[in-house]
N, C-alpha and C positions, 0 to 999 in steps of 0.2 A: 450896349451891354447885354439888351437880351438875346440877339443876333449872336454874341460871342459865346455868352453861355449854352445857347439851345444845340451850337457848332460843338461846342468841348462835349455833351451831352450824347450826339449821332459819334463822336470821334471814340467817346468810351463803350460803344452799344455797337461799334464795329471792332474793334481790339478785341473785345468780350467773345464777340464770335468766332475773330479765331481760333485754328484747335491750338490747344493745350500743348508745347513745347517744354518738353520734358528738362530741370533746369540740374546742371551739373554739377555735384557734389563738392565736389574739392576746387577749391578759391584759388584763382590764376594768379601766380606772381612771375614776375620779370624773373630770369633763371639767377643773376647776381644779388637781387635782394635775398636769396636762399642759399650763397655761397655755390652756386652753380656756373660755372664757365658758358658763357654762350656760345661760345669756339665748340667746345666738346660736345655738345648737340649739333650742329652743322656738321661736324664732321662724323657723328652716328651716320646721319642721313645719309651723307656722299657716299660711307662707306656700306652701307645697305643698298642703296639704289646700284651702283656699281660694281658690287659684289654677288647681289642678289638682286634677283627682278618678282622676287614674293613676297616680299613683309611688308604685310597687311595694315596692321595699325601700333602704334604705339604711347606709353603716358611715363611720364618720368615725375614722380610725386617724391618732394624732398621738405622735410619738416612741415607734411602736411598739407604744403599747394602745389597744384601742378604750375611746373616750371615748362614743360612742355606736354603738347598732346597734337596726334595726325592721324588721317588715315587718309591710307593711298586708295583715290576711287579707283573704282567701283565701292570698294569698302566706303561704310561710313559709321557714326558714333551709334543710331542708336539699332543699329541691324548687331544682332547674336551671331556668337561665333561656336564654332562646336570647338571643344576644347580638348576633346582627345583625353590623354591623360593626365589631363590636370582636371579631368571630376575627379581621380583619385582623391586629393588632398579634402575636395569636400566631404568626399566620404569618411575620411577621417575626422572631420571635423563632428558628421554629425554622432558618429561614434564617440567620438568627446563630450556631445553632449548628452549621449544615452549615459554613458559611466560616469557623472556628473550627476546626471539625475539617480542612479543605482539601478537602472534598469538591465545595465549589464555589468561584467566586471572585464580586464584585461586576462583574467586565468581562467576563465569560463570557456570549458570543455565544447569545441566547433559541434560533435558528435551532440550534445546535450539537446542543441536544437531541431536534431533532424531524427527521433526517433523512428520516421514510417519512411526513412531512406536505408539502404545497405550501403555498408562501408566497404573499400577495396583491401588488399594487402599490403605492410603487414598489421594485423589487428593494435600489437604496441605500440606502433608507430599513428595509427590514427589513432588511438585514446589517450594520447600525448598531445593532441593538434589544441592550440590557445587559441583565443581570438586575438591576441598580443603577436603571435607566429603570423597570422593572415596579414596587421598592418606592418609588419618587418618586412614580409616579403620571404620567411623562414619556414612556408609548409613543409619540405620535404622533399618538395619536385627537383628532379636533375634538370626537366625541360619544362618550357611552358607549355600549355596544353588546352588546344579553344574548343568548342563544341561545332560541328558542321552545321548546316543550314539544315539537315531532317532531325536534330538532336534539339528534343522539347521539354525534358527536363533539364535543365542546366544543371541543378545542386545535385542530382543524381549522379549526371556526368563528372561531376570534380570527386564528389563523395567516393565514389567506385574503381577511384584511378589509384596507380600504385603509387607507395609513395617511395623514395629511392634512399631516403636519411630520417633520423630521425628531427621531428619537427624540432626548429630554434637552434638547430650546428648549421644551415648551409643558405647564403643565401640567394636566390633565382628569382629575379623578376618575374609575377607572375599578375596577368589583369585578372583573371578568375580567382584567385585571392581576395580582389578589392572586391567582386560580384557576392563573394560569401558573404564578405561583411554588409553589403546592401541587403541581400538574403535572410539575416539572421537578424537585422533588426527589423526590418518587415515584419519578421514569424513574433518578436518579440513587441513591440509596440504597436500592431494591426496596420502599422502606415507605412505608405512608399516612403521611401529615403526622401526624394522630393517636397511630400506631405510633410515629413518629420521634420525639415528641414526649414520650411516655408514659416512660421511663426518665431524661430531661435535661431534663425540665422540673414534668411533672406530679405523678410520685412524690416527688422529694425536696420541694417543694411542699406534699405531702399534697393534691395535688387527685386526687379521684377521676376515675380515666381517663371524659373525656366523651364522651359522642355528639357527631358531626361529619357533617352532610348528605352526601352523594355526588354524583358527575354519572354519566352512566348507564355510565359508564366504570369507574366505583369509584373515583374520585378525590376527595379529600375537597374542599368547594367552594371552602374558604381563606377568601373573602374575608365570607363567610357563613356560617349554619350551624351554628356551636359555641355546645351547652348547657353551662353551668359554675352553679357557685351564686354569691351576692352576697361569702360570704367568698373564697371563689376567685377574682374580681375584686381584693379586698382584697387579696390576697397576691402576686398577680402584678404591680399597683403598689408594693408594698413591694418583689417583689425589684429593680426597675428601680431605686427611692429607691435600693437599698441597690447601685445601681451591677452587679446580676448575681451578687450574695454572697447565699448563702443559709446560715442555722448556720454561720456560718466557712466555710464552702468556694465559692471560687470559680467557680460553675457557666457564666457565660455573661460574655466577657471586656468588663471596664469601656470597654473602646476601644469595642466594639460598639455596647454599652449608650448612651454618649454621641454617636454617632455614629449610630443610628437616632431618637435622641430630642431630636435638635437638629436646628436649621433647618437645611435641604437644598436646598429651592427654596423660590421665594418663590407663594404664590398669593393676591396681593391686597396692601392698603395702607391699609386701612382700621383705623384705630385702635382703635374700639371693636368689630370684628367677632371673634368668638374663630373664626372659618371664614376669616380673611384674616393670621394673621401666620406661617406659614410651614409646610410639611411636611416629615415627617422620612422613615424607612424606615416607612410607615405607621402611626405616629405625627403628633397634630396640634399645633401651638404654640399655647398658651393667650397671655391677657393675663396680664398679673401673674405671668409668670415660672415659667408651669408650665406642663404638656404631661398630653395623654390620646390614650386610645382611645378610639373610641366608636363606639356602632351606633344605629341610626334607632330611632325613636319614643325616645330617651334610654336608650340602655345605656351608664352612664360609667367609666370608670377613670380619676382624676384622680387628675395625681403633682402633689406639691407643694413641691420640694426647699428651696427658702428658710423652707418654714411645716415640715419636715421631716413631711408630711400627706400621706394618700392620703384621696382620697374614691369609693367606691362606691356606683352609685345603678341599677338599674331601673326601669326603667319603661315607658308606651305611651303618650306626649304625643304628639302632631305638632310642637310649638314645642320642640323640642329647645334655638333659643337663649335662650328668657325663661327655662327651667329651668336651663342654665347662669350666668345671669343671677341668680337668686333664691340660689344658692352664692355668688356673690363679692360679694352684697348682704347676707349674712347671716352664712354660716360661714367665710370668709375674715375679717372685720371682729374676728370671736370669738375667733380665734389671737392670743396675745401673746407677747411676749418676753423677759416679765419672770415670776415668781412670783405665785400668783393667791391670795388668803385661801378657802379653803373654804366652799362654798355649801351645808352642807346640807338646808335648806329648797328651794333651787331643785333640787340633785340628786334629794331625791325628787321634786320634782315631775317630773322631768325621766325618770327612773323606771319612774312612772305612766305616764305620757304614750307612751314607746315600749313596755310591755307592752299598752297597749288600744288597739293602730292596727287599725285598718279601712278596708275602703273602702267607700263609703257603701252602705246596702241602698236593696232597695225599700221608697219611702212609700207605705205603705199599713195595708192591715188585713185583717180576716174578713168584711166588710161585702158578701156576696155574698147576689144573689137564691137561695132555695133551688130545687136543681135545674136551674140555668142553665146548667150544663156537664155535663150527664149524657149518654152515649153517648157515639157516634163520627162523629165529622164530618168528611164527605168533602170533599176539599178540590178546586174547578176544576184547567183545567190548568195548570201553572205553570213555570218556568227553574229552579225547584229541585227540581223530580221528586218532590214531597210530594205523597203520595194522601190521604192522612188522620192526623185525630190523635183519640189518646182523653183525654180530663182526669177526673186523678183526686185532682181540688183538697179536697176533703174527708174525706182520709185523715191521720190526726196524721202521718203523714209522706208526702208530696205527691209525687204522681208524672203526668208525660205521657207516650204514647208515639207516637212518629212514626214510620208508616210511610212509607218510599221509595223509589221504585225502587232506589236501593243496597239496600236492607235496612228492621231495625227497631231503633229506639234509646229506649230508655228514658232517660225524665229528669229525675232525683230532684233535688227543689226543698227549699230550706232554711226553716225557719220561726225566722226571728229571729237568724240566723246564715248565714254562706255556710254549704253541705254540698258536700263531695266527691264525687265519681260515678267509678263506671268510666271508661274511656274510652269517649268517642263520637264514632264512626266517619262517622255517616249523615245528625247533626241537619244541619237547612237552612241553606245559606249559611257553613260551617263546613268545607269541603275543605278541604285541602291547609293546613291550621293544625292545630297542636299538639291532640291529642286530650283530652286528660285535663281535668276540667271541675270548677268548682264554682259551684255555684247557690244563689240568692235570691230569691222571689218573694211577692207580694203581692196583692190586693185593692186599687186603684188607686182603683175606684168599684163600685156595686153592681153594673155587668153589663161591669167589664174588670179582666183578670188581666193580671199584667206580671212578667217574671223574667227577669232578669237572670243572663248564666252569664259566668266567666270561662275562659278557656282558659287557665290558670296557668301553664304553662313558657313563656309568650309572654307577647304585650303586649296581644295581641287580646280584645276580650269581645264578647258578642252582647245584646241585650235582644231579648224577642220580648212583643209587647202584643197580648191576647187580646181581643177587643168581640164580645158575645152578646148578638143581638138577637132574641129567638125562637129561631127553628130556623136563623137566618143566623149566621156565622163573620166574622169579619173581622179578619185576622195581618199585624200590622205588624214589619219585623224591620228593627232600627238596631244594622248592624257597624260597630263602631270598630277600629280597624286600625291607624289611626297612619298605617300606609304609605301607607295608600291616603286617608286621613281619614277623617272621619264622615259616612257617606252611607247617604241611605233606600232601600233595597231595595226591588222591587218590596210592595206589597201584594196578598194572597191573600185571596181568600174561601171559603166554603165551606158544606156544609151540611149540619145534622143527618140521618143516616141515619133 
């Protein structure tokens, strides 16, 4: 007995030790116990995997549990994703809770706040501008209009631009809009949106306080910019479902709630377009009687108040509408109304299926010439300041290293599996995106290497294709971006030292 006890005593005093595994909010049920089709989530998946080789992660919460939740590695649940413009919608949010608290109002003069700024032309038309106009998306603008990389005033920048209507007749998407309103409660509450945000939205949430870009001002950028994870998406669609009620307590008022998430203005007429039936306070009106955020390349927050459903998705498509599209062709059809018999054959499959998602590796193999990558090759001159690389492909675990004029970056490759890296700072073609990496590579043919890296808190990945001809180099790099599309970068060659 005391042998037994003193064993349970070392077994709880090792559990103890390990770290802390952060536990998942929303309570897992079978997709049929919640009138959910397990057919219609298998066939999400098939029809994302084979339609798209980018969607990143997903959660389908129906009356409150999740019925399903995946992410495709390299993705995983508790790595942040940059969400593009879907920080809009929280920016709206925390705007809800400044004019909740009376700190602002929705007819409060944009001009009021910026007296030591100059206004551009025409003078009526800016001392018309709301802050009701900024979350419509109704400044004025015919065009959107971003600030360059030497441009260090931002609100001076928007303040000083012409406006083409007058504010609340026209509406144009505009992300410097949502920047104002991060701006404006800054100047009015002494806090980043962030700060403002972190005790009335994020804590009682359980979302861990995120990173939020800045402009060179310290301003967080609103309309862009905010890392959160896929259930943190999930949760801030449930509290909207649940009207701004979180655990019993009323955090953010139902008026608001319904009132930023209903149509506002109209932009478009188009029946089947989910970008034409109406915007709210940065919120967009779906078909089928539901409303999201969302950010480029497919960052979704789908509320679903008649399916009582939120949908959460990542990803780095360019066709953000055919993947909106493959949701109300699939998991919308799988919601029912009535009581479902239990599938346990389709659940486990169903199971299966989201613990082994991936996204595709490199095809290939080990089928290299011996010695075809040995040393260091210098590389011509080039737009990406890469002087050289060394390959160190026949190591059980694979590494390159590129030097550049920024610096030098090592870049551990996976065999058979994405592998995670440090972050890197310097690889080619890879500025100003999300650092942290994980890589795949392959044997393609006997004399080209090919590896694939993703930049995981993003949407972005890079593939770089190696061809050894002798003592010749030749570096082909294809950045997918989403934003920008999929485009061939220049080609580099180079030569054995």
């Amino acid at each position: 007995m005391a042998k037994r006890y003193t064993f349970s005593l070392l077994l709880l005093a090792w559990s103890l030790s390990l770290p802390a595994q952060p536990a998942a909010y929303f309570p897992k049920s079978a997709p049929e116990a919640q009138s959910v089709v397990s057919d219609s989530i298998l066939s999400f998946i098939d029809r994302v995997e084979t339609e798209f080789d980018v969607v990143h992660s997903f959660m389908l919460i129906r009356h409150g549990y999740s019925v399903a939740e995946g992410w495709w590695a390299p993705y995983e649940r508790e790595a942040p994703h940059i969400m593009h413009s879907l920080s809009k919608s929280f920016t709206s949010t925390a705007v809800g809770f400044a004019v909740q608290e009376g700190v602002l109002t929705l007819d409060d003069l944009v001009v009021s706040f910026f007296p030591d700024k100059s206004i551009g032309k025409p003078d009526k038309y800016w001392n018309q501008l709301r802050i009701r106009d900024l979350l419509t998306m109704n400044t004025g603008h015919a065009e959107e209009r971003w600030p360059d990389a030497t441009t260090e005033d931002w609100a001076q920048f928007f303040l000083g631009s012409e406006l083409d209507f007058m504010p609340g007749t026209h509406f144009r998407y505009n992300s410097m809009a949502t920047y104002m309103l991060s701006s404006i409660l800054q100047r009015a509450t002494g806090e980043k949106l962030v700060d403002y945000l972190e005790p009335r939205l994020f804590r009682p949430l359980g979302i861990p306080k995120p990173d939020w870009k800045t402009c060179p001002d310290g301003v967080n950028t609103g309309g862009w910019g905010l890392q959160v994870r896929t259930e943190d998406i999930a949760k801030f669609g449930q509290f909207y479902l649940q009207k701004g009620k979180w655990e019993g307590q009323q955090l953010l008022s139902k008026d608001w709630v319904e009132m930023a998430t209903s149509k506002q203005v109209s932009n478009g007429s188009d029946p089947n377009n989910d970008w034409a039936q109406g915007y709210g306070f940065q919120f967009w009106q779906c078909r089928h009687d539901a409303y999201r955020g969302d950010g480029a390349c497919g960052q979704y927050c789908i509320v679903m108040p008649e399916q009582d459903a939120v949908i959460a998705i990542t990803s780095g498509t360019p066709d953000m509408h055919r993947l909106l599209q493959v949701v109300w062709e699939t998991l919308l059809p799988g919601m029912k109304d009535k009581p479902l018999s239990p599938q346990p054959e389709k659940e486990a499959e169903l199971r299966e299926r989201l613990n082994g998602l991936q996204l595709p590796l490199v095809s290939g193999g080990e089928n290299a010439r011996p010695g075809i990558a040995d040393g260091v090759f210098r590389m011509k001159g080039n737009n990406a300041g890469l002087e050289s690389i060394r390959f160190h492909l026949q190591e059980a675990a694979p590494f390159l290293v590129f030097e550049t004029l920024a610096g030098t970056d090592t870049l551990r490759v996976g065999k058979g599996a994405y592998r995670k890296g440090e972050a890197a700072q310097t690889l080619p073609y890879t500025e100003n995106l999300e650092p942290e990496v994980a890589t795949h590579g392959a044997w393609i043919g006997p004399d080209t290497y090919e590896t694939r890296v993703y930049l995981y808190h993003s949407p972005a990945r890079v593939t770089y294709t190696f061809i050894f001809d002798g003592d010749q180099l030749t570096m082909k790099t294809d950045l997918h971006q989403a934003l920008l599309g999929r485009r061939d970068l220049e080609v580099l060659t180079g030569r054995r030292e």
